[in-house]
N, CA, C and O of each residue as an XYZ file, in Angstrom:
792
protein
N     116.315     86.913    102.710
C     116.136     87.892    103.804
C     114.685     88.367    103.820
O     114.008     88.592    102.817
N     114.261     88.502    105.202
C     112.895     89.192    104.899
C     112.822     90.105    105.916
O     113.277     90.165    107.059
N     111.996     90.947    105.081
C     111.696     92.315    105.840
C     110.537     93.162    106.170
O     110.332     93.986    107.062
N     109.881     92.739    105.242
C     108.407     92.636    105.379
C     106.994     91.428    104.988
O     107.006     90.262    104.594
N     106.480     91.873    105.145
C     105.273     90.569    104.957
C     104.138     91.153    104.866
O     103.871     91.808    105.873
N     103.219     91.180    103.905
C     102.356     91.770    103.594
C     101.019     90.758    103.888
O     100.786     89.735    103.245
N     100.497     91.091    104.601
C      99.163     90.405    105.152
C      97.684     91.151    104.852
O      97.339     92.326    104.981
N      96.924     89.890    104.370
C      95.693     90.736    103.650
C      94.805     89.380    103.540
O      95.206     88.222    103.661
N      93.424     89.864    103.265
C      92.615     88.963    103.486
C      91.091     89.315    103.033
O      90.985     90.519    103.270
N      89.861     88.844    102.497
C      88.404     89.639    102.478
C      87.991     90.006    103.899
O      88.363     89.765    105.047
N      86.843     90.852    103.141
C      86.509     91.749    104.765
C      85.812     90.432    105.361
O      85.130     89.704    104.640
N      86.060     90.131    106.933
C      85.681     89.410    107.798
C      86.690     87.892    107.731
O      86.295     86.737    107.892
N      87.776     88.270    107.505
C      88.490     86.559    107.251
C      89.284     86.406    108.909
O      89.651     85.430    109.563
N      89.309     87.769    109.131
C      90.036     87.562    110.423
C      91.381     88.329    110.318
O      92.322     87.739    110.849
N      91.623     89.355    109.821
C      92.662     89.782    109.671
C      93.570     90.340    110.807
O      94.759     90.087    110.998
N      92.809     91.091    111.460
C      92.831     91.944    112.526
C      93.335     91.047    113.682
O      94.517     91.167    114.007
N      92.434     90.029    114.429
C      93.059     88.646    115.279
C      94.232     88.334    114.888
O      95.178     88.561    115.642
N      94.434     87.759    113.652
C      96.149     87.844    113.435
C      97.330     88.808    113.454
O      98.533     88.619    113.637
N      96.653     89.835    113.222
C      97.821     90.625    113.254
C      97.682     91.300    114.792
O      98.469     92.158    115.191
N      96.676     90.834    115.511
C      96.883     91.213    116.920
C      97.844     90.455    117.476
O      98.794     90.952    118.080
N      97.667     89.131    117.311
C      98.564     87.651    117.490
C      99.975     88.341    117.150
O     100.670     88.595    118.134
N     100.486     88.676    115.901
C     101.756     89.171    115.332
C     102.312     90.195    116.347
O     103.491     90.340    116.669
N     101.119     90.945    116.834
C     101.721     91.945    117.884
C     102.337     91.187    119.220
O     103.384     91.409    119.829
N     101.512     90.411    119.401
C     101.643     89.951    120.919
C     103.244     89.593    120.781
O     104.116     89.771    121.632
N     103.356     89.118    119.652
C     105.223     88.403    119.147
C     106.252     89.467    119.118
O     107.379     89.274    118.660
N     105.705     90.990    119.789
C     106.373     92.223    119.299
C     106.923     92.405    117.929
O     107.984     92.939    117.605
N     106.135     91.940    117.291
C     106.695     92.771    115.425
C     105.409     93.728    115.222
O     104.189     93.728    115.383
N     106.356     94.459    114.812
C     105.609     96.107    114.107
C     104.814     95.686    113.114
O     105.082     94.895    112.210
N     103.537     96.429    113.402
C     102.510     96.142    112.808
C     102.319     97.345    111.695
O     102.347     98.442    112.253
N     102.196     97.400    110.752
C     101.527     98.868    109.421
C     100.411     98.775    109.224
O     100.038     97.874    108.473
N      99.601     99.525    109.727
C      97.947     98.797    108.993
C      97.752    100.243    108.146
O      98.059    101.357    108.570
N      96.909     99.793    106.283
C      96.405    101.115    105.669
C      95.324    101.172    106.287
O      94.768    102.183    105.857
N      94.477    100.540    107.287
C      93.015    101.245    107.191
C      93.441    102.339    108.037
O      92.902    103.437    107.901
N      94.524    102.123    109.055
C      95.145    102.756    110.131
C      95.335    104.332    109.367
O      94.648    105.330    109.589
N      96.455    104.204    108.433
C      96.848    105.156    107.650
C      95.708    105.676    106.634
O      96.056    106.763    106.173
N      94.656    105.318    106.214
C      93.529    105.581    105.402
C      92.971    106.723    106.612
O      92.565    107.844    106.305
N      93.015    106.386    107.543
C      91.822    107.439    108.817
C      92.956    108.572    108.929
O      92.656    109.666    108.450
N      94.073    108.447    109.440
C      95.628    109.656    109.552
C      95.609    110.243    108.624
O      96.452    111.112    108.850
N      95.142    110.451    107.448
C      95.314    111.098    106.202
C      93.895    112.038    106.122
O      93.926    113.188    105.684
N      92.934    111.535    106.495
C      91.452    112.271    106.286
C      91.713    112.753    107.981
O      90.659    113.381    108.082
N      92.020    112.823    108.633
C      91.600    113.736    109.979
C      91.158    115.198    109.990
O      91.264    115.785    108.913
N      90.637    115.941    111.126
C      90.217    117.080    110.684
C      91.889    118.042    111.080
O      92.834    117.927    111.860
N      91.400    119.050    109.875
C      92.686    119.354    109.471
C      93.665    119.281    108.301
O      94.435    120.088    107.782
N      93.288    117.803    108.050
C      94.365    117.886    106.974
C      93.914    118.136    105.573
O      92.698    118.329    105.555
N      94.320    118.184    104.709
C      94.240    119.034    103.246
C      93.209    117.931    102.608
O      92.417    118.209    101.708
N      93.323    116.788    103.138
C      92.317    115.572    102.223
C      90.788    115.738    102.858
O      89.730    115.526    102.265
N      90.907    116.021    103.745
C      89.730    115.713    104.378
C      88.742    117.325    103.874
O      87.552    117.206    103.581
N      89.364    118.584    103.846
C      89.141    119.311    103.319
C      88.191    119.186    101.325
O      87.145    119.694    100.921
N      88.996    118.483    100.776
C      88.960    118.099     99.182
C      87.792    117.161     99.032
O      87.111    116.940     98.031
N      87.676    116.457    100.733
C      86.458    115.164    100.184
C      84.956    116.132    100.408
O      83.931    116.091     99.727
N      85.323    117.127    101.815
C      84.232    117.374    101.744
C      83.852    118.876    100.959
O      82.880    119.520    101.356
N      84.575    119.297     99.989
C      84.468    119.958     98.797
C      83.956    119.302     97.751
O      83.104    119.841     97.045
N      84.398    118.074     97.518
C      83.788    117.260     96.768
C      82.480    116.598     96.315
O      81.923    116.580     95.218
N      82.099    115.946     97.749
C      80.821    115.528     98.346
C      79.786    116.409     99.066
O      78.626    116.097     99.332
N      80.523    117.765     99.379
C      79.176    118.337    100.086
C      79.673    118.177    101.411
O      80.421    117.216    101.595
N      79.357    119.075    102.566
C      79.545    119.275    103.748
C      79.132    118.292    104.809
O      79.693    117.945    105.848
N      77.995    117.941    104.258
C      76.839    116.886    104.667
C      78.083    115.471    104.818
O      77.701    114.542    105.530
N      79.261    115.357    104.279
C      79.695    113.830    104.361
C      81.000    114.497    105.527
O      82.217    114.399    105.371
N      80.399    115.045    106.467
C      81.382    115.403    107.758
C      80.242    115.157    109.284
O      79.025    114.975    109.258
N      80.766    115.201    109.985
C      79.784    114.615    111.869
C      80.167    115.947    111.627
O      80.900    116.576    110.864
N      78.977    116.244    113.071
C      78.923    117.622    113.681
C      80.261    118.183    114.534
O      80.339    119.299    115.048
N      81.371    117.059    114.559
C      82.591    117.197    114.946
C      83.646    117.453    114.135
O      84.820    117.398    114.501
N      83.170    117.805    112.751
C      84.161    117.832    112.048
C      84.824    116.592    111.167
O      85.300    116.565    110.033
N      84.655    115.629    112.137
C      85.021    114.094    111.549
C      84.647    113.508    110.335
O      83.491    113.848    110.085
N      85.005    112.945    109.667
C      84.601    112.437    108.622
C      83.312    111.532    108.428
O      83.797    110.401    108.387
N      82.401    111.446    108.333
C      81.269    110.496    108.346
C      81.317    109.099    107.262
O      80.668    109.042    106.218
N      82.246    107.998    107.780
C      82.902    106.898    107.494
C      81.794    106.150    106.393
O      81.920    105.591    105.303
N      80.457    106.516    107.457
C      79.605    105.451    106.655
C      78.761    105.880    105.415
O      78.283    105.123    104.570
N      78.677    107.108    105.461
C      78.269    108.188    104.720
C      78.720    108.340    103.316
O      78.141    108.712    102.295
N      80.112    107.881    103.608
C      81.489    108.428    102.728
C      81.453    106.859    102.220
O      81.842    106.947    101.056
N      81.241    105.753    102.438
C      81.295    104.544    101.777
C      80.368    104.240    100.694
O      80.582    104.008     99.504
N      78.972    104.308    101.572
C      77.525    103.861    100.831
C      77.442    105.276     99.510
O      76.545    105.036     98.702
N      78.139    106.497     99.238
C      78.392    107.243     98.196
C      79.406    106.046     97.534
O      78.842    105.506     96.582
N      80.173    105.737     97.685
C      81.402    105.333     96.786
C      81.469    104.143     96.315
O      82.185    103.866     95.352
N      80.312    102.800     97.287
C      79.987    102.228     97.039
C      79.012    102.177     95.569
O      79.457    101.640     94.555
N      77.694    102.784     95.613
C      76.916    103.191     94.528
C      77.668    103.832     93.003
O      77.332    103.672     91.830
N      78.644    104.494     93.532
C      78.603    105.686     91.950
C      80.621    104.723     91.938
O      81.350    105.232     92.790
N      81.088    103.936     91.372
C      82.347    103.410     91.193
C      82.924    105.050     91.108
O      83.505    105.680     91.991
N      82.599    105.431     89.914
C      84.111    106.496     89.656
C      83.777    107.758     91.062
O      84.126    108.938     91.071
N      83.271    107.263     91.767
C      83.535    108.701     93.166
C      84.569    107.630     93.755
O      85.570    108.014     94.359
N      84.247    106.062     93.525
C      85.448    105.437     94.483
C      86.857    105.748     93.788
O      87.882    105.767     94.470
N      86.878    106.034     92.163
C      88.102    105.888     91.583
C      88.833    107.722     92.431
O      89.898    107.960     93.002
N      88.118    108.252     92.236
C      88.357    109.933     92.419
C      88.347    109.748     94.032
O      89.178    110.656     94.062
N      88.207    109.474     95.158
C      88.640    109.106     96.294
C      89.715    108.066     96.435
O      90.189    107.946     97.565
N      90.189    107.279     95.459
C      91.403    106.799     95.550
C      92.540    107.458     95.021
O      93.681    107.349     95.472
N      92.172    108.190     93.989
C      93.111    108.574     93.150
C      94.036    110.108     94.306
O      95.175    110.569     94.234
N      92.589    110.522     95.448
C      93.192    111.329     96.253
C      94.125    111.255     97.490
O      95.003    111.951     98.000
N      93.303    109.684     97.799
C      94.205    108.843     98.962
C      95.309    108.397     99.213
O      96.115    108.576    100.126
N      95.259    107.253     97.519
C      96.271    106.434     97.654
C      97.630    106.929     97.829
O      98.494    106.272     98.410
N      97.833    108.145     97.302
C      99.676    109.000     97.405
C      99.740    109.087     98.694
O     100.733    108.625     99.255
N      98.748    109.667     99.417
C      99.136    110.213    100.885
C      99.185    108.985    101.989
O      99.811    109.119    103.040
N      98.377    107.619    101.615
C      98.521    106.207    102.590
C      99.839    106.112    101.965
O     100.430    107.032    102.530
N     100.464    105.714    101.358
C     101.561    105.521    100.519
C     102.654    105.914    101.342
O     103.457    105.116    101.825
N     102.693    107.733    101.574
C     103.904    108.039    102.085
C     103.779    107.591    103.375
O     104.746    107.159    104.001
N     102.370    107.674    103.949
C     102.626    107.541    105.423
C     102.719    105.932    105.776
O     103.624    105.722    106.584
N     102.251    105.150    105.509
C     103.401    103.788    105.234
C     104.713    103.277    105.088
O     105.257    102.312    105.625
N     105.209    104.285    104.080
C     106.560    103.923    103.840
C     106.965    104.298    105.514
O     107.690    103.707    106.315
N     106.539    104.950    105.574
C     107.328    106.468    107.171
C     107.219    104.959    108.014
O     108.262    104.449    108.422
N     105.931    104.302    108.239
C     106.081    103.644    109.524
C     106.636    102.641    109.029
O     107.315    102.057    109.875
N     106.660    102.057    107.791
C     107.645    100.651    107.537
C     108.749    100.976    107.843
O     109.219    100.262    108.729
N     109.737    102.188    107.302
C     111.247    102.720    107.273
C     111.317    102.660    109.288
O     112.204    101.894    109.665
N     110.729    103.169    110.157
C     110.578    103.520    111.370
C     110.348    102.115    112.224
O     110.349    102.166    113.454
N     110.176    101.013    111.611
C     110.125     99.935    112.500
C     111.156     98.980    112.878
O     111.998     98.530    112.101
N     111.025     98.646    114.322
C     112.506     98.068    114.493
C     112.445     96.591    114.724
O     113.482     95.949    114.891
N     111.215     96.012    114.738
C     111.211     94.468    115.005
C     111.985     93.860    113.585
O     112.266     94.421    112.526
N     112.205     92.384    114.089
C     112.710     91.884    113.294
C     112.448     91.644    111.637
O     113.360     91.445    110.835
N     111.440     91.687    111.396
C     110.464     91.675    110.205
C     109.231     92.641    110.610
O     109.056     92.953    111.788
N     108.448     93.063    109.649
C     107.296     94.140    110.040
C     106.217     93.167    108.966
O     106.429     92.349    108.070
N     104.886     93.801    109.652
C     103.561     93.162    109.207
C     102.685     94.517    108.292
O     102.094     95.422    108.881
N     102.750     94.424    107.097
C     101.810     95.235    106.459
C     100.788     95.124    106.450
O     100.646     94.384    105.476
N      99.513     95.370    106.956
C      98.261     94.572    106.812
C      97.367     95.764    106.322
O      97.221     96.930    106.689
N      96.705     94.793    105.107
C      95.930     95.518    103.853
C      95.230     94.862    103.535
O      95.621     93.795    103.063
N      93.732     95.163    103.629
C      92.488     94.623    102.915
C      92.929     94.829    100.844
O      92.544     93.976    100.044
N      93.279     95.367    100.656
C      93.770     95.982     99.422
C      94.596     95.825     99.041
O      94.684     96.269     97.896
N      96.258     94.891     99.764
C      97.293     94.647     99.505
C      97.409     94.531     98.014
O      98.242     95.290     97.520
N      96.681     93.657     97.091
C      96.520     92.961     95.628
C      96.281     94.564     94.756
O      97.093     95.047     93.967
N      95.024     95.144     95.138
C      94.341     96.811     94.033
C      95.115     97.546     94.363
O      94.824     98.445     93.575
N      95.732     97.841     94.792
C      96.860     99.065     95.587
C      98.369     98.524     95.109
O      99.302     99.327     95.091
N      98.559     97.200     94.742
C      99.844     96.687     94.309
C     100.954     97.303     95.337
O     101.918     97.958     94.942
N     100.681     96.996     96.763
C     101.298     96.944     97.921
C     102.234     95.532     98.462
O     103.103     95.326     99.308
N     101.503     94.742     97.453
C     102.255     93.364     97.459
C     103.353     93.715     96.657
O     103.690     92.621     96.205
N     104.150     94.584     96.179
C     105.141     94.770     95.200
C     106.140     95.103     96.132
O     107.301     94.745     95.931
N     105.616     96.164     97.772
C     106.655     96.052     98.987
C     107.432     94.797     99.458
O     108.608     94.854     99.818
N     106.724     93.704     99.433
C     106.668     92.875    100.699
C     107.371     91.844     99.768
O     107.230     91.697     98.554
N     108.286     91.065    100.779
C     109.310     89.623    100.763
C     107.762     88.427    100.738
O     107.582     87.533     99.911
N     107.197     88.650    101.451
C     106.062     87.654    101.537
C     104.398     88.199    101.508
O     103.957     89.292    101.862
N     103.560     86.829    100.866
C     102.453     87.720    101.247
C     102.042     86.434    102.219
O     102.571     85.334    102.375
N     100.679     87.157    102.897
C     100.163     86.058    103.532
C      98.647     86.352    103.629
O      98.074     87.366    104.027
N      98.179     85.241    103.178
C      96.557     85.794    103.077
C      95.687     84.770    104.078
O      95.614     83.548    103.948
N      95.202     85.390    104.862
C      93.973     85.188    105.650
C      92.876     84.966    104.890
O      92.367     85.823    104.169
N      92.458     83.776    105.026
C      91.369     82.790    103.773
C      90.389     82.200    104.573
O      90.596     81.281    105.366
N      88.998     82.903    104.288
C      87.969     82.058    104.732
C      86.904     81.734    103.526
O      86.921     82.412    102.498
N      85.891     80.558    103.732
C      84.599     80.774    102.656
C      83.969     81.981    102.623
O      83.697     82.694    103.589
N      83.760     82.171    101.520
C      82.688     83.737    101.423
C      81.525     83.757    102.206
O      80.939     84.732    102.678
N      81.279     82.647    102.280
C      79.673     82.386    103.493
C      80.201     82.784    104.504
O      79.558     83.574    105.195
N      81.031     82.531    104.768
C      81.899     82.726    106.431
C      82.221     84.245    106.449
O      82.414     84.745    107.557
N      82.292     84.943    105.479
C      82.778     86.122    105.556
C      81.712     86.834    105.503
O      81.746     87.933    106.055
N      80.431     86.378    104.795
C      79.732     87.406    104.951
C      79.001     86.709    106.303
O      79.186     87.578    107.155
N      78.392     85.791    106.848
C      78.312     85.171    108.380
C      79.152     86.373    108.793
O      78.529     87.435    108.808
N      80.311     86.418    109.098
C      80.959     86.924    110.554
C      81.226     88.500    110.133
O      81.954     89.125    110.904
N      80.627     89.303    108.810
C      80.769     90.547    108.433
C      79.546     90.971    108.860
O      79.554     92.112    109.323
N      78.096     90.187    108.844
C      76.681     90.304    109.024
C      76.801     90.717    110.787
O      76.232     91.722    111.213
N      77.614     89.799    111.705
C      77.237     89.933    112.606
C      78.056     91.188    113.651
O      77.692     91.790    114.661
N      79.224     91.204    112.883
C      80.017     92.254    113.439
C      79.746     93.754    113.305
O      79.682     94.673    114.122
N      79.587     93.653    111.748
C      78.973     95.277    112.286
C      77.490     95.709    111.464
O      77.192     96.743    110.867
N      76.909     94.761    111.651
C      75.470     94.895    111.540
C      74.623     94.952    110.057
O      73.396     94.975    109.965
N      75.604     94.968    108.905
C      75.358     95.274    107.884
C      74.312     94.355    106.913
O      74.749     93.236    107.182
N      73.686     94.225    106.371
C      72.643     93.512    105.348
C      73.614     92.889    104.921
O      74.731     93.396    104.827
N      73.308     91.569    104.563
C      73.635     90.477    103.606
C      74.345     91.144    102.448
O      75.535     91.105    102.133
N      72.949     91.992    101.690
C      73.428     92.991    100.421
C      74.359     93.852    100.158
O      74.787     93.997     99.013
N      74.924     94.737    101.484
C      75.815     95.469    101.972
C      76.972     94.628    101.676
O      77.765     94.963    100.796
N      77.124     93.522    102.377
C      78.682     92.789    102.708
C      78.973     92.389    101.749
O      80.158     92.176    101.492
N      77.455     92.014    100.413
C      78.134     91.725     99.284
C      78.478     92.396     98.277
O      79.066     91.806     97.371
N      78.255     93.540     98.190
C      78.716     94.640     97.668
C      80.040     95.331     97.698
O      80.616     95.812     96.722
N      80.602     95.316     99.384
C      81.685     95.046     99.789
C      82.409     93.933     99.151
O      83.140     94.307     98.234
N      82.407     93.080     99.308
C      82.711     91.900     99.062
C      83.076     91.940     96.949
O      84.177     91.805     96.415
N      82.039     92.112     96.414
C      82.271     92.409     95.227
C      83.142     93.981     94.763
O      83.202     94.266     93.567
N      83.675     94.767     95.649
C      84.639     95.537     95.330
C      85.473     95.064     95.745
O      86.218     96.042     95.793
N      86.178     94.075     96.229
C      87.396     93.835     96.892
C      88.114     92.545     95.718
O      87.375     91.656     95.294
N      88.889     92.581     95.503
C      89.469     91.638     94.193
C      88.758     90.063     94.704
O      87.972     89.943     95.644
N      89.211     89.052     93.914
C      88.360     88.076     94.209
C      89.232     86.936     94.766
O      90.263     86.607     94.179
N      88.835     86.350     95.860
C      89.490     85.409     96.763
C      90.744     84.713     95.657
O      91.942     84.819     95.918
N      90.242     84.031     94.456
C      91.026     83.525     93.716
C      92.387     84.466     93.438
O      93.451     83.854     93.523
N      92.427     85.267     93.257
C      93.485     86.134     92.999
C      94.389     86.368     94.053
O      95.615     86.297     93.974
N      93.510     86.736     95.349
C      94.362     86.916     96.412
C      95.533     85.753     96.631
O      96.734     85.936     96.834
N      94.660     84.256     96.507
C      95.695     83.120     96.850
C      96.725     82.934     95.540
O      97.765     82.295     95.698
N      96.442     83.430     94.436
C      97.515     83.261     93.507
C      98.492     84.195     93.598
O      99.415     84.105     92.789
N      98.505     85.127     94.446
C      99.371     86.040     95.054
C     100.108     85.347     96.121
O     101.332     85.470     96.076
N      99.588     84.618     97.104
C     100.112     83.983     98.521
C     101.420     82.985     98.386
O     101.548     82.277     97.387
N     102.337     82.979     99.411
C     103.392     82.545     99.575
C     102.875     81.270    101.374
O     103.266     80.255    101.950
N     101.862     82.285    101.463
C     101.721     81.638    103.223
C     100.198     81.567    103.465
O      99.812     82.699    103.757
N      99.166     80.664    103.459
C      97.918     80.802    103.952
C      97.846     80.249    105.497
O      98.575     79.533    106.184
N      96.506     80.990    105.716
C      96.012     80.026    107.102
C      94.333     80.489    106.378
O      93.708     81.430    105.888
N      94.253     79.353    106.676
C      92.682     78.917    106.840
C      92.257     79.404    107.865
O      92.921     79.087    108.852
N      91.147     80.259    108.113
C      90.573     80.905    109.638
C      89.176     80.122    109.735
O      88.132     80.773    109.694
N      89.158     78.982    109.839
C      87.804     78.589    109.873
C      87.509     77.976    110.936
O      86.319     77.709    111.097
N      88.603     77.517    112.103
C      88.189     77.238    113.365
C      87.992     78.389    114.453
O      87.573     79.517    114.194
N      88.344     77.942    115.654
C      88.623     79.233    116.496
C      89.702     79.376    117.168
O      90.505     78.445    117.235
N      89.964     80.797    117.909
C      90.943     81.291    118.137
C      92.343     80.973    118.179
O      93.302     81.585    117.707
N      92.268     79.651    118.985
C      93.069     79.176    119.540
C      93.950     78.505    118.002
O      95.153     78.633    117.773
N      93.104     77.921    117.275
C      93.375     77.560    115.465
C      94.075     78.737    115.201
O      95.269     78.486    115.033
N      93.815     79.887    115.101
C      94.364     81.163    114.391
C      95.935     81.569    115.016
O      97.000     81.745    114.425
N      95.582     81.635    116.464
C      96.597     81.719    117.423
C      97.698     81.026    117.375
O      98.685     81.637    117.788
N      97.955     79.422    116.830
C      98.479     78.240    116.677
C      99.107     78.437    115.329
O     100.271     78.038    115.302
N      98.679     78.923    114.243
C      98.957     79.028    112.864
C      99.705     80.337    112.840
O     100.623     80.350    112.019
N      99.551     81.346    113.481
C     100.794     82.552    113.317
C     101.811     82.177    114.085
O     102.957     82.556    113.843
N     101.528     81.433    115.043
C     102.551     81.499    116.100
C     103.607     80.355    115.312
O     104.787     80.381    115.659
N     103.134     79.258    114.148
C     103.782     78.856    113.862
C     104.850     79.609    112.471
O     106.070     79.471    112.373
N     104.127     80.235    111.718
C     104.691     81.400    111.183
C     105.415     82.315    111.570
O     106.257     82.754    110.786
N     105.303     82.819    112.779
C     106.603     83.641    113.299
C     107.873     83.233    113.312
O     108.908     83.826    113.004
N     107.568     81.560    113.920
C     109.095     81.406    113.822
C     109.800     81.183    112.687
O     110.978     81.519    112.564
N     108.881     80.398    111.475
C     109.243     81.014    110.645
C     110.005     81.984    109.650
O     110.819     81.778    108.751
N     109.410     83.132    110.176
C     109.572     84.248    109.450
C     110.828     84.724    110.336
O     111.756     85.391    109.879
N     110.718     84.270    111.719
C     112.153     85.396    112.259
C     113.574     84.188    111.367
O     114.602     84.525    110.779
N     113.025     82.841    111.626
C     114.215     82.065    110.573
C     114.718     83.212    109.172
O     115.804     83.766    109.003
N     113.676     83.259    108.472
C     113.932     84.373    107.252
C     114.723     85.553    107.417
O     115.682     85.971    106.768
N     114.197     85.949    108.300
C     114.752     87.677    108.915
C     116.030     87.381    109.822
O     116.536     88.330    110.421
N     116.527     86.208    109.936
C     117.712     86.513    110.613
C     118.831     86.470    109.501
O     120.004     86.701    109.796
């Protein structure tokens, strides 16, 4: 039986395109980066603690959280990333479970850059990892949102290491063509997976 599917991938493999694809198939989508931003909003008790933490200075003149501000700190000093997870991870957690328990498609899509460090793969009937070359990832991370080579690999070196991810995997797709490649490879996985879930 399956009921969930945990989808994850390095930054720039294409995660997001697929699980847009998964939508188009109407299955409920969970994303943590989704639930990572719902938890820090202005207002809530976390977002309060980070910028007690860090200084006022890691908030926009709106109150908002200053995303990039709040990385390139956590990036540099590891244990501010451990002490920003250690505040996060409970509260993505519950609000996950809420939208996994709340979904009515046939199977649901967890999608987590972090699925593996977060041991979110311990939810899910399946994993499925979105796999590209690291050149390719930092290529299509460089151009998307503007970041230095050095940046993406920094990124890139906090995120567990490709090898691990696939010794986790039950289901790959290779994202190394285009769209229509990506488009073709879930769509053959859905049916798939609704086989499982029925």
């Amino acid at each position: 039986m399956l009921d969930l599917v945990g989808l994850t991938g390095g930054i720039g493999s294409g995660k997001s395109a697929a699980t847009d694809r998964f939508a188009e198939h109407a299955i409920a989508v969970v994303d943590a980066d989704l639930a990572s931003r719902a938890v820090v909003e202005p207002g809530k008790p976390a977002l309060q603690a980070i910028a007690e933490h860090f200084g006022k200075d890691i908030l926009q003149h709106d109150g908002t959280l200053n995303r990039e501000k709040l990385r390139h700190k956590i990036f540099a000093e590891p244990h501010e990333r451990h002490w920003l997870q250690s505040l996060l991870h409970p509260l993505i957690n519950e609000h996950l479970r809420d939208e996994i328990d709340h979904a009515t498609s046939p199977y649901a899509i967890l999608v987590n850059p972090l699925l593996i460090e977060t041991r979110h793969y311990r939810w899910c009937d399946r994993i499925l990892v979105i796999d590209v070359s690291v050149e390719l990832q930092i290529e299509r991370t460089m151009q998307r949102d503007g970041n230095s080579r050095t940046q993406v690999e920094k990124i890139l070196n906090a995120q567990t290491s490709r090898d691990i991810r696939l010794s986790h995997a039950h289901d790959v797709i290779v994202n190394d063509g285009n769209l229509d490649c990506l488009h073709k490879a879930v769509d053959d996985l859905h049916k798939q997976y609704l086989k499982l879930a029925s």
